[in-house]
N, C-alpha and C positions, 0 to 999 in steps of 0.2 A: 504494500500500500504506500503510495510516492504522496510526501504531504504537501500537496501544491494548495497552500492558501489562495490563491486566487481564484481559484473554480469555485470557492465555498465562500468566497466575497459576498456580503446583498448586491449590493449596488452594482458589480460584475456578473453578478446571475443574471440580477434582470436587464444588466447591456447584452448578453446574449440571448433572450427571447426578446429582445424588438431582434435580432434579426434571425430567430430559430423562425417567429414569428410571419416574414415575410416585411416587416416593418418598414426596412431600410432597401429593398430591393436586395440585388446580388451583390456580394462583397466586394470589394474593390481595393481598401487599403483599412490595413489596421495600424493603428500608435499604443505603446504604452511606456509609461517611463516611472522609473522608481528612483529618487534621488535624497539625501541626509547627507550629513557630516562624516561618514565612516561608521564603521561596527564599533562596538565596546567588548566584545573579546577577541585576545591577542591573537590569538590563531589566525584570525581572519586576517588581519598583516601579513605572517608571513605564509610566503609562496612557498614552502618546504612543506607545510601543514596543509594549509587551504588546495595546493594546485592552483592559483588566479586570483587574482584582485574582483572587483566588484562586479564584472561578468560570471565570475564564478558564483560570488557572494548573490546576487538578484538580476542579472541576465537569464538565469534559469526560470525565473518567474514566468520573466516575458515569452519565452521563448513557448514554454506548455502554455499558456494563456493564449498563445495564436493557433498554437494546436487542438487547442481544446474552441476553439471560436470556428475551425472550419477544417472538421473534424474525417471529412471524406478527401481529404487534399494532402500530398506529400511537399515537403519542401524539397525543394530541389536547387537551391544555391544558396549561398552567405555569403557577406561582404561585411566585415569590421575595420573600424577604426579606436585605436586604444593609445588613451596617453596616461602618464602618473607626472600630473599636472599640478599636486599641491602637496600628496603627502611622500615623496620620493626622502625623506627622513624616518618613516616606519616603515614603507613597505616599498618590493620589487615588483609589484604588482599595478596592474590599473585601475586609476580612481574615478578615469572617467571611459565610457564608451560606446561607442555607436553602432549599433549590428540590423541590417538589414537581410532580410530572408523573401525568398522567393517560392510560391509554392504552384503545383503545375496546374493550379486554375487561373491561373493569375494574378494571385491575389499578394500584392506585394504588403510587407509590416515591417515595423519602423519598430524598434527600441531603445530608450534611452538610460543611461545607468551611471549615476553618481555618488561618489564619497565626496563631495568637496560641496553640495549645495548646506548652504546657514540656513538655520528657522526651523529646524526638525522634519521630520519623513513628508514627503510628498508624493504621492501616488496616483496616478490619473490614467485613464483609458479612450482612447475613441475609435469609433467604426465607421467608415467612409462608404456607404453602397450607392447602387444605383439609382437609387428614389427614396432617400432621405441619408442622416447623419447622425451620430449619439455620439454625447460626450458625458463621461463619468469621471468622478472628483474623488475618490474613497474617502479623504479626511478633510477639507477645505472642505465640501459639502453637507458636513454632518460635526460641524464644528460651533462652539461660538466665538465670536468675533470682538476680542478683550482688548482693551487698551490698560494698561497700567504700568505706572512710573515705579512701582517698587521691583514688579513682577510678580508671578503667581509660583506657588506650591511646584504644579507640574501643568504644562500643555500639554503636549504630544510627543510622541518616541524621537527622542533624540533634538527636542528642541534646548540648543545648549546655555537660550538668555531668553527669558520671557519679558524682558523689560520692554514698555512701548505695544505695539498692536504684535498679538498673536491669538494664535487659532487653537482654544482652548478643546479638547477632544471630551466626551461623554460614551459611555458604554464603546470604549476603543475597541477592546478584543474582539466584540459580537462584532463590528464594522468590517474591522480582517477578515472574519472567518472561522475563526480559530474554533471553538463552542462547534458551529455546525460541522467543523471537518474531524471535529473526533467521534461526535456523534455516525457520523457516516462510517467512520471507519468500526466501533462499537457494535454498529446495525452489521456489516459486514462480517465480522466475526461471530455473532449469535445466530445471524440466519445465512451463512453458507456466500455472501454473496459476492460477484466481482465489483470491487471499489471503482468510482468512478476514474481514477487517475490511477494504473496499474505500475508495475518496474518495469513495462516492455515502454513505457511513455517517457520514464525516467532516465532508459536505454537511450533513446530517441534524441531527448533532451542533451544528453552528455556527447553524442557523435557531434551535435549544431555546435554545443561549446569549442570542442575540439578546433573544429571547420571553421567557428569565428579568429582561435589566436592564429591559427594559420592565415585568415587572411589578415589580420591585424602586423602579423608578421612579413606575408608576401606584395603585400598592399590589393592582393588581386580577389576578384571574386573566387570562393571556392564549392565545384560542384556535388551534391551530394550523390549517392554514396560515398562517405569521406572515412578511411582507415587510417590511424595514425600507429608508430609506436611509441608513443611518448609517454610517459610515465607521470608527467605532468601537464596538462592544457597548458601552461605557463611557458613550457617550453617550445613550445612551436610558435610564440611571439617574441621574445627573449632569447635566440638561441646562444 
């Protein structure tokens, strides 16, 4: 069972029925971007532990999050761009990066993945089809909207100064996902059943990673089926 919080999002669930739906026409392009100031445990630093910087750390996200949106479709190329644009003092890793995926309906997706954005986690989604548009907010959306000169207790995951205007979170975890993707996995275990996100998806997910530092490495697009031997995704950016 592969814990991809983002299948068990609200506000991600119901951006995929407008277009299970027929809502938005036929898919066209997908965005999703997940950006903070860096993780809070060490590991995720170094590349000896982790295998990658912040495509490792929440590129995975994205990446099941396009697969699980258009779900009859293979990708079939990647194209990354990766820098370590701020924190090159912790980690060998990248903090920032850009990975484009191609899949053979046409339907191209966009990911975006930061350790270096201030103000705490930001996470947003949108779906570009043929006869409409959604755009999903996870925290900004389901936020309130604080101004204070002392600052408050706690905002949101990873907001490192709440002084001045921030976007104060309520019932965070249920937002995530978290609550319903244990629950699923629970329901699974009692009654026999296959998880919505299986390890052949998680399989899937880890070839694209691969495929992205190579081309972050090659500068080139790279097509999928992609076999690497590398022992680290980090290494085929880095060599």
């Amino acid at each position: 069972m592969y814990a991809e919080e983002l299948c068990f999002t609200p506000k991600y669930v119901r951006l995929k029925s407008l277009l299970d739906e027929g809502a938005l026409g036929t898919p066209v392009f997908f965005k999703q971007s997940e950006k903070h100031d860096g993780p809070h445990a060490d590991h995720f630093w170094d590349v000896e532990r982790s295998g990658g910087g912040v495509t490792m750390d929440m590129g995975c996200h994205a990446i099941q999050f396009f697969r699980w949106l258009n779900p009859n479709a293979r990708v079939t190329s990647v194209y990354a761009q990766m820098q370590t644009s701020v924190h090159a003092d912790k980690t060998k890793g990248d903090d920032n990066s850009i990975i484009i995926l191609e899949f053979d309906n046409n339907v191209t997706a966009l990911a975006e993945e930061s350790w270096t954005k201030k103000g705490g986690m930001d996470d947003r989604a949108e779906i570009h089809g043929s006869t409409g548009v959604a755009y999903a907010d996870v925290l900004q959306g389901n936020s309130i909207l604080t101004y204070s000169e002392k600052g408050v207790d706690y905002a949101v995951e990873k907001a490192g100064n709440t002084q001045g205007w921030s976007f104060t979170m309520y019932e965070e975890i249920w937002n995530y996902g978290f609550p319903q993707e244990f629950a699923h996995f629970v329901d699974c275990v009692k009654n026999n059943k296959e998880p919505l996100v299986t390890g052949e998806d998680g399989k899937a997910v880890l070839e694209i990673i691969h495929a992205a530092y190579a081309s972050a490495g090659s500068g080139q697009k790279i097509n999928l089926p992609y076999r690497s031997e590398a022992l680290k995704p980090i290494a085929l950016w880095k060599k």
